[in-house]
N, C-alpha and C positions, 0 to 999 in steps of 0.2 A: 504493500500500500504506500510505504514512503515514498518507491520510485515512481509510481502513477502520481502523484501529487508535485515531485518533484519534474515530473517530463510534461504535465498537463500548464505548469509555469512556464517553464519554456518554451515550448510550443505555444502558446499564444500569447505572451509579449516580449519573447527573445533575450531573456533573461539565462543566467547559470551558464552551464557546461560548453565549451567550444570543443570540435573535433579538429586533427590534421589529417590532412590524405595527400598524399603525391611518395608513387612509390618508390621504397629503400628494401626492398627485399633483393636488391641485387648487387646491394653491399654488404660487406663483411658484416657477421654480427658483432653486437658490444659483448667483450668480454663478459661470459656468465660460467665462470670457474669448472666445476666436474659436471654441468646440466647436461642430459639427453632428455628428449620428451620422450615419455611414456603412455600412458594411459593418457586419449585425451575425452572427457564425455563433459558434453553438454545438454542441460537438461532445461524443460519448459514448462514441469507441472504445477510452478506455481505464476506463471507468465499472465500478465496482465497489460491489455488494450490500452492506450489512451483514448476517450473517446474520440476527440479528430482523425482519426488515421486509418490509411488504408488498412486491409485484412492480409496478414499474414499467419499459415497453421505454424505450431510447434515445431514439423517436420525440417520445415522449409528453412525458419530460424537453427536450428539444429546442424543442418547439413552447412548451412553459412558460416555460421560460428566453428565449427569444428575444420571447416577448411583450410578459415584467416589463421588458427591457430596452429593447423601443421602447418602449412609455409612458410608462418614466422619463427615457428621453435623447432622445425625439422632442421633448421639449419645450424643446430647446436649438435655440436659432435664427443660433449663430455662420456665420462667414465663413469657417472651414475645415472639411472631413470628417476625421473622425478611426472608426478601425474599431476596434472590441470585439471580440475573439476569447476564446473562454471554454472551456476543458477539463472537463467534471463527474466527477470524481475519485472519488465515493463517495456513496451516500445509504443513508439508514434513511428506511424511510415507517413509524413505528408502529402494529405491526397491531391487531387487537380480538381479543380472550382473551389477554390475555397477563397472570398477576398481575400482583394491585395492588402488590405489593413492588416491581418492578421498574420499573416506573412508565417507561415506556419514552417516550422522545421522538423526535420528523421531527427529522435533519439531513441538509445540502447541504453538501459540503467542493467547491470547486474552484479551477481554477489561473486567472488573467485575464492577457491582453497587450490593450496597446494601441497601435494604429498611427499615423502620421503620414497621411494617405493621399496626399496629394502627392509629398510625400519618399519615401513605401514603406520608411519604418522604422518600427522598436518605439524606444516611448517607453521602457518599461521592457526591459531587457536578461535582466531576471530574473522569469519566470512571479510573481505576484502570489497568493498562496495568500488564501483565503477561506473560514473555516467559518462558519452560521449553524444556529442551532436556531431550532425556534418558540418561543413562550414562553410560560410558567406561568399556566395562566388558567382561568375556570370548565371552560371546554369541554377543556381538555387535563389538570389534575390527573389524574385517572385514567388518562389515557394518551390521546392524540390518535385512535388508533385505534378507541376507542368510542364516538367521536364526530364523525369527519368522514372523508369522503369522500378516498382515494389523490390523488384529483384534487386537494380542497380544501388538502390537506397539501403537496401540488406547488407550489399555486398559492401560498402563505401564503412557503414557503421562497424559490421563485424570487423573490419579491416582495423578501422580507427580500436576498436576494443581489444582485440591482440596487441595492440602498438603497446597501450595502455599497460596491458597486464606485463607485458616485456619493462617498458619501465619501472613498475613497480617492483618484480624479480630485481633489477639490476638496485633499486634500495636498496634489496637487500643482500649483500655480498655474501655474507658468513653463510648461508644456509647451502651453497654453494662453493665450499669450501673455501674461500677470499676472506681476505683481512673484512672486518666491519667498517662501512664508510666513518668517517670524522662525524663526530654530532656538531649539531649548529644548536646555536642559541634561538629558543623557540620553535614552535609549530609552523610548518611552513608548507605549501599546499604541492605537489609533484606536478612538473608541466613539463610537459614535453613540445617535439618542434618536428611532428613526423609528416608521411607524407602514402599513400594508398595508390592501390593498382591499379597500372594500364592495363598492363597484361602480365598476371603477377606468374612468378616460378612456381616449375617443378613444385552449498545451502548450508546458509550459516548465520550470524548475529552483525547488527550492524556495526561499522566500523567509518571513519571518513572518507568519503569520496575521492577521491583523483579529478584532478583539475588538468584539462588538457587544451594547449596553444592550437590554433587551427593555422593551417598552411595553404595550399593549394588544394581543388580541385582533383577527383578521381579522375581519368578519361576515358577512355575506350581503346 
């Protein structure tokens, strides 16, 4: 219910979460210590609609989500599995007719854990929250809905929520056998500066969100 509340604000007056998309999967990844992805499952049985927005089934988010996420983390080549489990909490896909006043935008709210898989523990003790919107661009000003495809909008968000989940792994060093980052003075919100595919390669308790910088435009 938090994420419906929180994507039903944003979706109608452009407030919270920005996304980046313009794709880096064909650079090196950032150093993530002994990581290999293991187990990756995304799940939808507590997935809730915004009302604005197109229809998208479990399935379909499912098969999206679990894509974005091998092609960002298959590309880690560590010496342990470690498993992604991922909750999808709430979406807006931005339909087409909807005024221009409202100027409606795609967001993804969801919750992440991550496993040991040897050990068969959570790294994190506490579901890992995650909103991403797309972001402000020729093809979306008017509303994403008048110009791309439920699919395209799927594909753009899952992408931008992988990125997500990737930075947030890289806070944390140590669970991947790396020194711990330096602590900073105060709470300070994670942003990232990423970027989603043209043509890309080969449930748990609340926690704060991730704050993500939006960049360019996906394209085709």
């Amino acid at each position: 219910m938090r994420f419906l509340r929180a994507a039903c604000l944003l979706l109608g007056v452009g407030l919270g979460l920005m996304a980046c998309q313009t794709n880096d999967l064909a650079e090196p990844p950032a150093p993530l210590g002994d990581f290999a992805l293991g187990h990756n499952i995304v799940v939808t049985s507590n997935m809730q609609k915004v009302a604005i927005s197109r229809n998208a089934s479990g399935e379909d988010w499912e098969a999206a989500l679990e894509k974005a996420i091998d092609q960002r983390f298959g590309r880690y080549q560590g010496e342990k599995l470690y498993n992604i489990g991922v909750s999808i909490d709430a979406f807006a896909l931005a339909p087409p007719g909807v005024p221009l006043v409202l100027n409606p935008k795609s967001a993804l709210g969801i919750t992440v854990t991550i496993w040991d898989d040897a050990a068969q523990k959570k790294l994190n003790e506490e579901g890992k929250q995650i909103i991403v919107m797309e972001k402000m661009s020729g093809e979306t000003v008017l509303g994403s809905g008048l110009t791309q495809s439920a699919a395209k909008q799927m594909e753009i968000l899952s992408y931008n929520a992988a990125k997500a989940i990737e930075g947030w792994l890289l806070e944390n060093p140590e669970w991947f056998g790396l020194p711990p980052k330096a602590e900073t003075t105060g709470p300070a919100p994670t942003t990232f500066g990423a970027t989603a595919p043209s043509a890309a390669p080969a449930a748990a308790t609340a926690a704060a969100p991730i704050t993500v910088e939006p960049v360019t435009t996906l394209t085709e």
